[in-house]
Structures are given as C-alpha cells and as structure tokens.
N, C-alpha and C positions, 0 to 999 in steps of 0.2 A: 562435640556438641553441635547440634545442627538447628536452624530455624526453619519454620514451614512457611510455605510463600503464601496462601490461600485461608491460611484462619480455620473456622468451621462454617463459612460461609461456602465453601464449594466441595463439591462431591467430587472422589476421585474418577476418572473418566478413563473409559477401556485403551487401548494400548490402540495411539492413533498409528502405526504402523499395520494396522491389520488391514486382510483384505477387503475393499468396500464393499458395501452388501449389494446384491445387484437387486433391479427391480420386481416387484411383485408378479408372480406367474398365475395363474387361473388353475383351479384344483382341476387334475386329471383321474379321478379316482382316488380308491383307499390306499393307502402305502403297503406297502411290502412290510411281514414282521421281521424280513431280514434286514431291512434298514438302518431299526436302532440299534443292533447289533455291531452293525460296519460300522455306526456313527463308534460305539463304543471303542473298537477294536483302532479306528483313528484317534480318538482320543488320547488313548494310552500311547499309540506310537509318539505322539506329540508331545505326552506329558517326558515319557524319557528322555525324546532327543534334547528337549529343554533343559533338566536335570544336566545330561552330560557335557551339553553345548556350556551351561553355569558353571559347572567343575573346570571345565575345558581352559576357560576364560579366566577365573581366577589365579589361576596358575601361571601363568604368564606375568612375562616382567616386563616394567616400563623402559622405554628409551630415553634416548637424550631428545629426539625430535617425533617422531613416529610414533606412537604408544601401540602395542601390538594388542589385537585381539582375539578373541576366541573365535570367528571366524574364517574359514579355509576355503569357502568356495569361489572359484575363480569366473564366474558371471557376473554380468552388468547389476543381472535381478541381484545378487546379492547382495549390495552393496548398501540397500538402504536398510536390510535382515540385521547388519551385523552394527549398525550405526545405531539399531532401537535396541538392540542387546544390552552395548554400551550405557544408553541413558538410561536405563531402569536401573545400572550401581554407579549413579552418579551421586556420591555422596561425600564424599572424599576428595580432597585435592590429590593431584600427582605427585608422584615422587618427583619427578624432573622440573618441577613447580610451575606449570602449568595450571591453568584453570583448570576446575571439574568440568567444565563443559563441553573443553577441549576433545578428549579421548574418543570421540567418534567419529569427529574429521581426521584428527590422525588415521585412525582405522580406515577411513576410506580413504585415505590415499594410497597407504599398503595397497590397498586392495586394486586400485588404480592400476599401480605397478607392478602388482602382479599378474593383472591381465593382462597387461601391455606384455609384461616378459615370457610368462607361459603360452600364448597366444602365438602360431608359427606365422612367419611377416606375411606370405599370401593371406593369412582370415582374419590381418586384422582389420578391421573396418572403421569408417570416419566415423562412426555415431558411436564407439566405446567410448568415446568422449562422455557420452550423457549417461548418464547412470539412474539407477534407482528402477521399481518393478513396473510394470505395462502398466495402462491406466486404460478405462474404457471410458468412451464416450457415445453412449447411448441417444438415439436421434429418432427411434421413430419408435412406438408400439403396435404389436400387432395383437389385434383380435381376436383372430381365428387360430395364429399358432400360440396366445397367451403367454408372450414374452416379448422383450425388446430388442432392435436391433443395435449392434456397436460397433465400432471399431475401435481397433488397439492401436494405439501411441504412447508415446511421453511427450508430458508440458513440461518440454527443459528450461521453459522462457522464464522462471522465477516467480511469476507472477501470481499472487493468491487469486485464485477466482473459487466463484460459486459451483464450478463446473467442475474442474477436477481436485477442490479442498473441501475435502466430504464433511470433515467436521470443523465447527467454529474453533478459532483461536489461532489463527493464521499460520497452519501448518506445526507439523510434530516440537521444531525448535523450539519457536515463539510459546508454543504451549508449555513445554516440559522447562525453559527456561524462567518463568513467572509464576508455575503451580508445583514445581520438586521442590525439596530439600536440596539445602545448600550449604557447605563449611561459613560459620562466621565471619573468616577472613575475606571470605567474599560477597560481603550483604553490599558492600560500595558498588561492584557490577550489577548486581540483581535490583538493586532500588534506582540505579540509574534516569530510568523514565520520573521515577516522580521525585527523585531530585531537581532535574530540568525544568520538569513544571512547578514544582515549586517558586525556581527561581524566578522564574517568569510570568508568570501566573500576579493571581489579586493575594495584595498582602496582607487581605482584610479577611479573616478567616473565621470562620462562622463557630457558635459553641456544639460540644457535641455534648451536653450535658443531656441525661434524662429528662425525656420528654418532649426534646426536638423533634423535628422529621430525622435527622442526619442521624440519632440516636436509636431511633426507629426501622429506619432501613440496613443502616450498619454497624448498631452497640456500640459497646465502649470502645476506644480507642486503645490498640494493641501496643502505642506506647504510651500510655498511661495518660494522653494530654489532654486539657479540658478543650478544645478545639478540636476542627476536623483536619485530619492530617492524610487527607486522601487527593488524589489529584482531582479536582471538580471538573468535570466534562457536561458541554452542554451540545446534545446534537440537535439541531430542526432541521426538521424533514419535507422534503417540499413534495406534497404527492398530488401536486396536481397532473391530471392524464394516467392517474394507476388506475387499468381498470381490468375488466375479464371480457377479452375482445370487443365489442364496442359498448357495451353497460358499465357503469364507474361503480370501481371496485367496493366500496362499501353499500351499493345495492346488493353484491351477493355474500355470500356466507364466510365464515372466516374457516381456515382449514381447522380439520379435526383434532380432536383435545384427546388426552390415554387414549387413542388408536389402539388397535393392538394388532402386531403383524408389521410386517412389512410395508412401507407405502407405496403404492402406485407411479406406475411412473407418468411425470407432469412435463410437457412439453415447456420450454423457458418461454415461449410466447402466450401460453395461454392462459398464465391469469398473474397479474402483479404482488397477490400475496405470497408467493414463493418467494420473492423476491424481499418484502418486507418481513417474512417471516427471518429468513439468514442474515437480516442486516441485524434483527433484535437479537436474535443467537450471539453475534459477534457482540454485538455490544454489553451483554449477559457478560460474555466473557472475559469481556475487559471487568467488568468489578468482579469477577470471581478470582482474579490475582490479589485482588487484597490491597490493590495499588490507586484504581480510580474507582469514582464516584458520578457514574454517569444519569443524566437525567436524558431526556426525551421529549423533544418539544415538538408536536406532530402540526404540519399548516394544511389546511384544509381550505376550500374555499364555501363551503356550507356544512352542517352539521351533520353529524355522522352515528350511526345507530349505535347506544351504550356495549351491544354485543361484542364491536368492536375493538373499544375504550378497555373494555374488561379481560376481551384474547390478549392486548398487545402488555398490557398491565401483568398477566400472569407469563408473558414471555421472558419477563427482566425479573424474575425470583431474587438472583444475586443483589441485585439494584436496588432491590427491596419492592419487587411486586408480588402480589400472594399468588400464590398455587391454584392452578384453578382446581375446582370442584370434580371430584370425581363422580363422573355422571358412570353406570356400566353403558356397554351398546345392549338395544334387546333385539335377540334372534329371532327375523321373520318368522320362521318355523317355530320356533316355542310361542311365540305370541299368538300368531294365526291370525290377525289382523291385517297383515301387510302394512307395518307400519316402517317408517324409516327409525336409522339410529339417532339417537338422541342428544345435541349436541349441549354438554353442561349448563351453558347461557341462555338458554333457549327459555328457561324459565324464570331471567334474571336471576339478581342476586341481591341479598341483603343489602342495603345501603351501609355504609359504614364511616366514622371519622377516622379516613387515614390518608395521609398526605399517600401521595403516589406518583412512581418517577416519570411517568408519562402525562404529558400536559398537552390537551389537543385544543386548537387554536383555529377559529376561525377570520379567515383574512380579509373575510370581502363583505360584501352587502347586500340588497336584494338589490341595488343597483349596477353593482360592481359586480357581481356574480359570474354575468357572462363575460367578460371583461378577463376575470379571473382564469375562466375554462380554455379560455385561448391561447394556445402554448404558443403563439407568436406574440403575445401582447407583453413578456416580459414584467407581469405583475406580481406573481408570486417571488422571483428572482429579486425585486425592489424590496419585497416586503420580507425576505429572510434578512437581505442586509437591512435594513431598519430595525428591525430585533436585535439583530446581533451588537451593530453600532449604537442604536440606542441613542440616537444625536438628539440637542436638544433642541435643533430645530421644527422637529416632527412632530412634536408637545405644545405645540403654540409658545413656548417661549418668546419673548420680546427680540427681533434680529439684532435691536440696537447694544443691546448687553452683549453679542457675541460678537462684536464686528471689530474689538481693542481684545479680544481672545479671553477673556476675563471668566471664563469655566471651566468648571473640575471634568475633566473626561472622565473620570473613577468615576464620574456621580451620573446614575442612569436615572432619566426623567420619563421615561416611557410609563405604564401602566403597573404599578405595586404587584397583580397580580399573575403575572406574567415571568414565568421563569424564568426568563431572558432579563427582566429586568435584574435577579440576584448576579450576584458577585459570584465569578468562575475564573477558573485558570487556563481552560481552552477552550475555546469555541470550535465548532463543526458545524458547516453550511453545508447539504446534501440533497439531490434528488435522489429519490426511491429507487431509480433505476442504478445508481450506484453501492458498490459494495465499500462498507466501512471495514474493519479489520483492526485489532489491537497491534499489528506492525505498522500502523499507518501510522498512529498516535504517536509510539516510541519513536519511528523515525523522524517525524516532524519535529517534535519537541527536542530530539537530540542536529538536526540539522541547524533549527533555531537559535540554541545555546551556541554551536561553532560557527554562525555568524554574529553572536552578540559578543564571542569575547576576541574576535578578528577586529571588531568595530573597536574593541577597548582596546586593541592592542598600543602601546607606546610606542614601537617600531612604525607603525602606519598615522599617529598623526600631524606630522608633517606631510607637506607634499608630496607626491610622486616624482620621482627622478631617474635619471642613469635608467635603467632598462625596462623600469618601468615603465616608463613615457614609449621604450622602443618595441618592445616585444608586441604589443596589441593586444597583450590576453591575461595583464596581469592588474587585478585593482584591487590599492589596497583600501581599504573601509576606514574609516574611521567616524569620532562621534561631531562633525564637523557638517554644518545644515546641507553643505554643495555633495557631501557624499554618500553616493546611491544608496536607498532603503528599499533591502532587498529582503522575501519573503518566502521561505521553500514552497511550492505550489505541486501542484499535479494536472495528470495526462489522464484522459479516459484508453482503454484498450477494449476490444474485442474480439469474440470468438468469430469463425461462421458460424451463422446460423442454419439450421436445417430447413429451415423455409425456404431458402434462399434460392434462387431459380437458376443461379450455376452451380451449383452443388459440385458436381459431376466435374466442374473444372479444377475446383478448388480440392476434391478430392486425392487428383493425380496426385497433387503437390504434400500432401499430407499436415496441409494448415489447417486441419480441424484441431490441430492441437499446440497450436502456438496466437499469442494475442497479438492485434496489430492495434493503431494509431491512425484515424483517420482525420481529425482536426490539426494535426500537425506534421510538416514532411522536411524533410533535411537543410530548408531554405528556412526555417520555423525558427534556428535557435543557431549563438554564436556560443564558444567554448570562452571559461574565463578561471585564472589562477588565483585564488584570494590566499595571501599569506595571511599566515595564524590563525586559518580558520578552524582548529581542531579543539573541542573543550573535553576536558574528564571527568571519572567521577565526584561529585557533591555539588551538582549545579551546573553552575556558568564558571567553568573553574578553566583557566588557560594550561595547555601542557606544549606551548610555544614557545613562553616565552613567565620570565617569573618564576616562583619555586617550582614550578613541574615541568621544567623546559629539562631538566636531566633527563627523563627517561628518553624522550622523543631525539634528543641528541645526539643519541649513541649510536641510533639506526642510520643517521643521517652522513652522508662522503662527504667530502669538501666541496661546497658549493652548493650543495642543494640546501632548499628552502623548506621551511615548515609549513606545511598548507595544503587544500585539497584544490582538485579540479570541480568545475560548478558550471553545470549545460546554463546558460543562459537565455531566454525565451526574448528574439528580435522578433516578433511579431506575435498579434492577440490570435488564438485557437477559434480556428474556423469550424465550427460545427454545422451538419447539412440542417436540409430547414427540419421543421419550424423554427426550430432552435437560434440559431443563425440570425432569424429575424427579434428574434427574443435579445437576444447579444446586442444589437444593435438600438433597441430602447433603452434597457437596464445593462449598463456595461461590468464587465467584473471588478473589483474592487481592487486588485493588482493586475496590471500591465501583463499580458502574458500566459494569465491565467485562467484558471477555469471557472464558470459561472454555475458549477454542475457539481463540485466538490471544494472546498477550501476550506483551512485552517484557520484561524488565527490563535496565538497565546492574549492572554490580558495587554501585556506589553504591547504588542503590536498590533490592539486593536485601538490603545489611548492611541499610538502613534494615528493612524492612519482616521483615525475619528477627529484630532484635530485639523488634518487636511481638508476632510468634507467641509469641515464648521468655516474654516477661511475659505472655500470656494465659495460655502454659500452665502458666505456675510459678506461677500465683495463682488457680488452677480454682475458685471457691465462696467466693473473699474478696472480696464486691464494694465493698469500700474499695482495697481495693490493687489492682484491673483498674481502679477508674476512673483511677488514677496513669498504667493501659498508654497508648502512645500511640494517636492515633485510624487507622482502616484509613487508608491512600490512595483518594484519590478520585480518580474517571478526566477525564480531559479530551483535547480536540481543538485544534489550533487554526485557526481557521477558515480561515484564509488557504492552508489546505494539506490542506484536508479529506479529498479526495478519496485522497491517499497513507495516510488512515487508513480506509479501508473496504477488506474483505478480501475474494476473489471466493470464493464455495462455489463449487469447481468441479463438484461435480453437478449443480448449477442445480434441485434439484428443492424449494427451501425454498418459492416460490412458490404461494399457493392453501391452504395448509395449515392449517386452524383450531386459533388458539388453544385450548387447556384454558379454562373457566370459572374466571375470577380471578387467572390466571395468562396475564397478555396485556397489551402494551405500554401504557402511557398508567394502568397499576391504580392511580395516585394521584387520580385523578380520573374511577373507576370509577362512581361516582352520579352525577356530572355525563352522562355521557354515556349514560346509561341514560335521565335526562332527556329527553336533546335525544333520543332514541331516540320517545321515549313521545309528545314535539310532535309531530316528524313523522306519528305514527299518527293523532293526534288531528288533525291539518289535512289528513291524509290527501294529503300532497304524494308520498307513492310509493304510491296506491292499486293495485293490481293489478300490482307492480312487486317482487314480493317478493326478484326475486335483487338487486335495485340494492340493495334493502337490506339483506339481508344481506351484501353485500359492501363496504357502508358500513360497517357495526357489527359484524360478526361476523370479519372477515377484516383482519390487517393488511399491506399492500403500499406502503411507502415509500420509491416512488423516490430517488435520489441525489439530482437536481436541485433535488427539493422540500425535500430533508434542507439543502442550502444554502440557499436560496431562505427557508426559514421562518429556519434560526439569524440570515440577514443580516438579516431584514427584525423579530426581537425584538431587536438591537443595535439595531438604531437607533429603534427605538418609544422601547427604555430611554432612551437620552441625548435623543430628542425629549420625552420626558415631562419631564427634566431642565433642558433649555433653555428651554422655552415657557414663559414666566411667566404667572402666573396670570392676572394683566390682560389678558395678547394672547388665551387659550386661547380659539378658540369652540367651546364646548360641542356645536353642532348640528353642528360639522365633523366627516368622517370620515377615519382618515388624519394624514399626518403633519402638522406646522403650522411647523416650525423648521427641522429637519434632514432628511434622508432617505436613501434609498440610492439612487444615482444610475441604478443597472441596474435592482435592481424592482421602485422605485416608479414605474413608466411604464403608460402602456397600453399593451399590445402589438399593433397593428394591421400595425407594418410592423420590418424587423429595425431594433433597436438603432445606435446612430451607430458606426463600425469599431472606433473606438478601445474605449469599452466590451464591445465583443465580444471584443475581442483583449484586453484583459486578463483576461478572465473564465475565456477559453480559456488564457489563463497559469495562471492559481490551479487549474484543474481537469486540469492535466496534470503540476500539481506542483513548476513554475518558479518560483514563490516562493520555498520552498526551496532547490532545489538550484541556483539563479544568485540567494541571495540575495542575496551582496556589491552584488551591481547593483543591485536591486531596493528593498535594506535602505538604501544607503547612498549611493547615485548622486543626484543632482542630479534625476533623473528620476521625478515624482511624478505619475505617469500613473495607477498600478495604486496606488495605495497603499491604495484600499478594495478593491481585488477581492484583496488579497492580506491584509486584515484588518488595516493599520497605521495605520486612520484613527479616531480614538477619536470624533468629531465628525462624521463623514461629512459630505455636500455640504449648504451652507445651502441654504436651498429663500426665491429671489428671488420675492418678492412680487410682482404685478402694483398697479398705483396702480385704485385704486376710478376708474369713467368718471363 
C-alpha cells in the first residue's frame, strides 16, 4: 500500500530527465512529408528500447550495498539515463532494506566503477569525476541564422539555478522525492520538511473549516483535521529596481499566457519578469507537494497595474490562484488587420470575492517614493524586516510598556490587513533578483531543527571544557543567554554573464558553467564543530543523544563525536554598490548574513524580535543594551552547503569591483596589501598587470573552492589538535595526523568512484534530504563528504626504508 505525495492538487509532470527543449528557430519553409515519418520511425525505436531497457531491469537482483540496474553503458552521459530509469519503479522498498530512494545512487556508483574500470588508464580523464548528460548554455540569439548560440558543459557545482534547472522543483531528486509514491514505512522521511516546521513554526494554527481561505485554496485536510496542517510560508518580495532595461517593470507587459510553441529565447538581462516568473514557478511548486502552504507578499514602492496582480495570481494555481483565462492568439493573416495577440487580461477580469495568495503591498508614499527607488537608500530592505518582525515599536505603541520587556512577540501589532501580520511557520525575506527553490526551504528548516536540538542537548549544558576550550573549532550550544544564537543563512552565486566585456577570458576557463561568490572570500568565514547538532524524523527530534542515540552510535569509532561541521560567517557579506551602500543604512538582521535572501522559522523570529524590542527600548543606556541579547550569527552546514547558496538570476554580479574598504576578506585588509606589495617587489606579475588586478582588486569565488577551502580548515583544525607536539615536523607541509580524504590528494587522475560519488551526494543536497540513510544507516561511506566526521580520515604513515 502506498501513499501519494501531491493530492489532486498537482498534475503529474513530464519526466524531468529529458532533453531540454532548445530555443525557438524562425520558420524556414514547409517541412518535408518525410519528417513525420522519421519522427515516427524514432518513435517506435524508442518505445522498444524502453520496453527492453524495463524487462532488462526488473530482472536483476539487489545487493547488499550496490543495488544493480538495468543500465550497461559505460559513459559519463549515462549515468543520470539510468538513475531516471530507476526513479520511475520507485515504489517499493529494497530487499537489503534500504530506502526506495536509494537505488539510483547505488546505480550510479556501479556505473562509476565501471567507467573507471572499463576505461584503459591512458583515457581516463580528471572530469569522469562529474557525471550526468551536456548541458547548454545559450548566450546570444541570432536573427539572420534564426537560432541560438551555446556552448556545452556540466554545472557539476550542485547549485540549483535558473540557468541550467529548466524546470521548477529544484532539480529531478527534490521533485520525485515530494510528488511519487512511497512505501508507508517511509512517510517519516518523506514528511520530514514539515515535521520540522511544524515544530518550529506558530503553534497557533488556523481552522481549515469550509469557507476559510485555507479551505478555499487547499480543501479539506488529507488527515482529516479541523486546522491547517500544512507548512505556512510566507515570502515578500522586494522588487524594487525590476525593471525591462531602464523602464520599471510593471510599465511593461507581463509575459504571455497559453503561448503556444516554443518560447523565444530571452536574454537573463533583458527584462526582470523572467526572473519573477521562475521564482512563482518554484514557489507553485512548493504547494504542489502537498506539504506547504505558501503565500506571496509582493512590496512595491507605488502601485502597480491590476494586469499584473492577476499574471502573478494565476502563476501560483497550486497555492490557490485561478487559472488564467484562456484568451486564443489571433492570426494576423486570418484577421487581416494587423493586429497583435491578445494577451487574456487585456480586457480585465470579473471582480470576484476570493481571497488570493498574492498580496501586493505598497511601501512608500508620495513623499517617500523617491527615497524608495534608490537602491542605495536601503528602505525597502527596512521595510521587509518590519513586516516580517512586526515589532511593536513600529505601531506607535507606548516605548514605556516595552522598556521591563512586558510583550507577547507571538502578538503582531502591525496592520490586520497585511499578510504579514497572520501567524506563519516560515518566513522568507527576498529580492526578485534571487532564486527561491523548495531545496532551500527543506534545507533550512532541517538545518534549523539540528541546531535547536544541539541547543537542548544535556551533554552541552554545562560549560565547555577539556578540549573544548583547546581545539578552537568546537562550541557547544546550549539554552543558556551567554550562548551563541546562531541561524542557517545564505550566499548569493553567480553565473557570467554574456554581457560581460571579458567573455573571451572567462571562456578559456570554462566558467560559464559553474557559480561563483562575490560578497564573500576565504577570510569571510571561520569552520566550527557543534556536537549533537543532528535531529531526525518527527521534528526537533535528537538522534545524539536520548532514545535515538542507538542508531547514530553504531557508525560511530571510539572517540569520535556526534555532530556536524558548520562554516561559520567572521565577517558581514560585502556586496558591490549600490547595494553595499544599502547594507550599510538597513543592516541584515543576522551577523553575517544576507540582506538579499533570509529565513527565519516563527521561533527565531520571537527570538531575534525580542533583541530589536530591548535595543530599542534602551536607545543611549549602555548599561542596560549590554543586558540585550547578542545579534544572531549566520552559519552553514557544510555537509549541505551547496543548498545554501542562492542563484542571482541576472548573472551579472561577476567582474564587478569592489568599493575601496568595502570588499570581502576587510579583516585582513593589510595583510593582503602586503602580499600585494611582495608580489611587485619580486616582480612575479611583471608586465602582467590584468592578472593582478584580478588577483587583488576583483573578488570571484567559485563554489567549489567555497567547499574545498571550508573542508580543507576543518581538518587543518583537528589535525593541529591531534599531532602531538613530539610527532609534529616542523619542515613538513601539510596535514601530519588527519586529513580530508577528497582534497588532500594530488590530482593528476580522477578521484577513486566512491569519493566522487559522495561528494556528488553532499553538492546536490542528499545529505539532507535522504538524511535518515545517510545520518543513521549503517552506511559510513559519506560521512566526511557530508560533514559528520569530526576526526576525518587518519593519514597511514608509511615505515621509514
């Protein structure tokens, strides 16, 4: 017996392993009658090899570790053919009692190994490491030849973007994991996300009786309960600056409705609603699981044509927005008018009584307007957190009632009207320019739980001691006011853009197809080991420590700890201007964090809402601010990194110079002025002046390095910790005790399968969202590429000859 993830609220969705469709060409003439024939004659080849590749596959037995699949070809391209095979008879547990979801990463690892092994050692090459089929990236259209130009790569960097994730729902996993069938035994994995936010979320839960909105947008409740039992997500959108090159975007039209064909292809720079079109997609998506219940809070700084209001309303169907009207197009030629196609809205629409998940919100005045449009003025930034916070200073409340702390933070005083003001279990702060994603959501909400039940842990509340105090990299949480309140946060990334005036350099290198980090660079963040920071299924549920410390124990040597690694942000993210200057008026509401993307759960919005209330009830008393509590500081954890970097879908942050003092790594702004000054002085880039200015003057950091550095200071730390002073040789470079098993290697040839394939786990996000396996399985393959190893791999001495 199996349960369906999605209800009758979402339509089954074409097989996101297929090839993307490329962009629209320009008619060259009538087709050929022999065309649909070939189309046919492919067809049928297709429908068989499917058939046989299904017989093929069935037949096959499971392993102990490996599950084999139907699958035999020995290419990179195949590897992700034979992983979508897999998830379409995921319906069933394994025999070796694995998850169902398991059996297509087994299958890609065979398949791993059997490249590597079939493969003669001269052809094997360092990039069989990355897997999965070419991807194009399309940059420029041509006119005259009626088609686009591309180039071919892989985005190995994990990262969901707009660019190479053709459809919403953050990539094939995240999709097929939240919308298949599932064995019962495993509803604890699959409702994971909104157990978390349950737990953490408002416990004030709204009715779902007939005749609510909540009843309205999502019927009865699928378990039966008079309340809404869906995760409440509330996003505001901050769109100030979206425009269509220098006109603001809701002066021009909104893209087209039943299209039909192909679309065109649209440059990422030339108009913002691409942009908000794919973030509504995604967020569609998220209530099409069945799991959240997203609303839409749009901030405007003046009002906006109902055309709008009515596109963004029918982009969120699942969420409960209506379908837009089906206008036909009418063909110039049949009409004979020269008229253009006729866009649904264009003739309004009926007025109707019905609540609608999109709430669009104007923030300013006719005073404040321009004020508003000035992306350095940092006002719309003020006025998302206001909303979100909802303090009750903002409302003219009396200071003097809040100055002994004597308010409900649950109780929002802001405006009845205002969606913002109801009761939610997550919040999301966003500009337009970024991409949301239902991976963002799930990772947040489950990173948050393994810091809230690290915080309960009984082991951490006493003080730190014994190697605690010595190591530098280990803190343990507890619910004690002196200890740190710490909040998963996010990184912006970006592509290059095709605008961009070094194209041609950045081409050699072939980073069109990996995202980089330009607000933050390897002086940006300290590495840190929190024990007990792991929770399981049904919430905030400890598997550290308590009745679910057995599973996690088994995996565990003598000596090692329960707990993840967590990048920690020692400096606030530098973004180039205007931005930068916007930072600098309205600061972000965690240390470290971003003012362009952020979370919070209910929980840790009472938290951090009491802070504001005692800084601002105690303006110029700095005896009683030092009593406030300290901001939140931002963290990552590294095992799941890549679900916390956010894509600029403009792609245009790349190449952009820092401001003077206002640039990533400013804590160690003389040090690098230093190393600036040797180089000139050894004259190692004589006549070389762009390398060095784009050493020193420009920051671009990749994803992969963004990993690659945090794993490789975890384990420097705990090797500095282990090497006893007697062993240490001083003239050695490098680690001497412990290390990282992925990069501390040379890389001359790829990596052995197994470490590639975990690595490719942690940078797609499977840590996370199959952590039950990962966290708690017998299986301790990944446990450093997913950050659960406090001690990393001992590094075997060779005997002196």
């Amino acid at each position: 017996r199996t349960q369906k993830r999605n209800g009758t609220m979402a339509a089954k969705r074409e097989d996101t392993a297929a090839a993307p469709s490329r962009p629209a060409t320009l008619p060259e003439g009538r087709p050929s009658r022999l065309f649909p024939a070939l189309k046919l004659l492919a067809a049928s080849a297709v429908i068989l090899q499917a058939v046989s590749t299904y017989h093929g596959a069935t037949a096959s037995e499971t392993a102990a570790q490996d599950v084999p699949s139907g699958a035999s070809s020995g290419t990179a391209a195949d590897l992700e053919t034979a992983a979508a095979q897999q998830r379409r008879r995921r319906l069933q547990s394994t025999g070796d009692g694995s998850p169902s979801y398991m059996p297509p990463l087994f299958d890609e690892l065979k398949e791993r190994r059997k490249l590597m092994e079939e493969t003669p050692p001269e052809e094997v090459k360092y990039w069989f490491e990355y897997t999965g089929p070419l991807q194009k990236y399309y940059y420029r259209y041509s006119k005259s030849r009626g088609k686009a130009d591309y180039f071919e790569g892989r985005d190995d960097s994990g990262v969901v973007s707009a660019r190479f994730v053709e459809e919403a729902g953050s990539g094939p996993e995240y999709h097929d994991f939240f919308n298949e069938e599932y064995p019962d035994a495993e509803a604890a994995d699959h409702t994971r996300l909104l157990d978390n936010c349950l737990a953490m979320g408002s416990p004030k839960r709204p009715s779902n009786a007939k005749g609510s909105f909540w009843y309205d947008w999502f019927g009865a409740s699928k378990t039966g309960s008079a309340t809404m039992d869906r995760c409440r997500v509330l996003i505001t959108l901050n769109m100030v600056g979206a425009g269509r090159g220098s006109t603001i975007l809701w002066e021009t039209r909104p893209p087209p409705i039943n299209a039909a064909g192909p679309k065109f292809w649209i440059s990422e720079q030339e108009t913002a609603a691409t942009h908000l079109e794919r973030n509504l997609e995604e967020i569609d998506a998220m209530c099409a699981t069945g799991q959240i219940a997203a609303r839409v809070q749009v901030l405007v700084c003046e009002p906006i044509p109902g055309v709008w209001t009515d596109w963004m309303d029918s982009k969120l169907v699942n969420c409960g927005g209506t379908p837009p009207p089906l206008a036909e197009k009418r063909d110039e030629a049949e009409e004979g008018h020269g008229k253009k196609a006729e866009h649904p809205y264009d003739g309004g629409v009926e007025v109707e009584e019905r609540p609608s998940p999109v709430q669009v919100v104007v923030v300013a005045s006719a005073d404040t307007a321009d004020t508003c449009h000035d992306l350095k003025s940092g006002f719309m930034e003020k006025r998302m957190q206001d909303l979100i916070l909802a303090p009750p200073y903002i409302s003219g409340d009396d200071k003097k009632s809040l100055k002994g702390g004597a308010f409900d933070p649950s109780e929002k005083t802001t405006h009845p009207d205002l969606v913002s003001s109801d009761d939610h279990d997550v919040y999301i702060a966003m500009k337009w320019s970024s991409l949301i994603t239902l991976r963002n959501v799930a990772s947040f909400v489950q990173a948050s739980a393994d810091l809230a039940v690290a915080a309960a842990s009984p082991n951490n509340q006493d003080a730190a001691k014994g190697e605690k105090n010595a190591d530098g990299v280990t803190v343990a949480l507890s619910n004690e006011p002196s200890s740190p309140f710490l909040i998963p946060s996010f990184v912006r990334v970006s592509y290059v853009s095709e605008e961009n005036n070094k194209v041609a350099k950045w081409r050699m290198h072939g980073d069109f197809f990996h995202p980089a980090a330009w607000e933050i660079c390897k002086d940006s963040f300290d590495m840190t080991w929190i024990p007990d920071s792991l929770s399981g299924n049904g919430g905030v549920t400890p598997i550290c420590y308590g009745e679910g410390a057995t599973s996690v124990s088994r995996k565990l040597e003598n000596g090692e700890e329960c707990g993840q690694w967590w990048i920690y942000m020692a400096e606030e993210q530098m973004p180039t201007t205007p931005e930068v200057y916007a930072n600098e008026v309205t600061a972000p509401l965690v240390q470290g964090g971003s003012n362009y993307f952020w979370i919070f759960t209910e929980r840790q919005r009472q938290e951090v809402l009491k802070q504001k209330v005692c800084e601002n009830a105690n303006k110029g008393d700095e005896e009683k601010l030092k009593k406030c509590a300290e901001s939140p500081q931002a963290v990552m954890p590294l095992g799941d990194l890549q679900s916390f970097q956010i894509n600029f879908t403009p792609n245009t942050a790349l190449g952009r110079k820092h401001n003077t003092g206002r640039r990533p790594g400013y804590s160690r702004e003389k040090e690098r002025e230093r190393d600036r000054e040797l180089v000139r002085e050894r004259k190692q880039l004589k006549g070389q002046e762009d390398i060095e200015k784009a050493l020193f003057d420009y920051t671009v950091y990749p994803s992969a390095l963004f990993h690659k550095d945090a794993t490789i200071k975890a384990a420097r730390a705990r090797d500095a910790v282990l090497t006893k002073e007697s062993d240490r040789d001083k003239d050695k470079i490098g680690p001497q005790t412990v290390k990282s098993s992925y990069f501390d290697v040379t890389i001359t040839k790829p990596r052995e399968a197994t470490s590639g394939w975990c690595q490719h786990i942690s940078r797609k996000g499977l840590c996370s969202l199959y952590a039950p396996y990962f966290r708690e399985s017998n299986d301790k393959r990944c446990m450093e590429a997913c950050g659960l190893s406090k001690n990393w791999s001992k590094i075997v001495k060779q005997p002196e000859k």
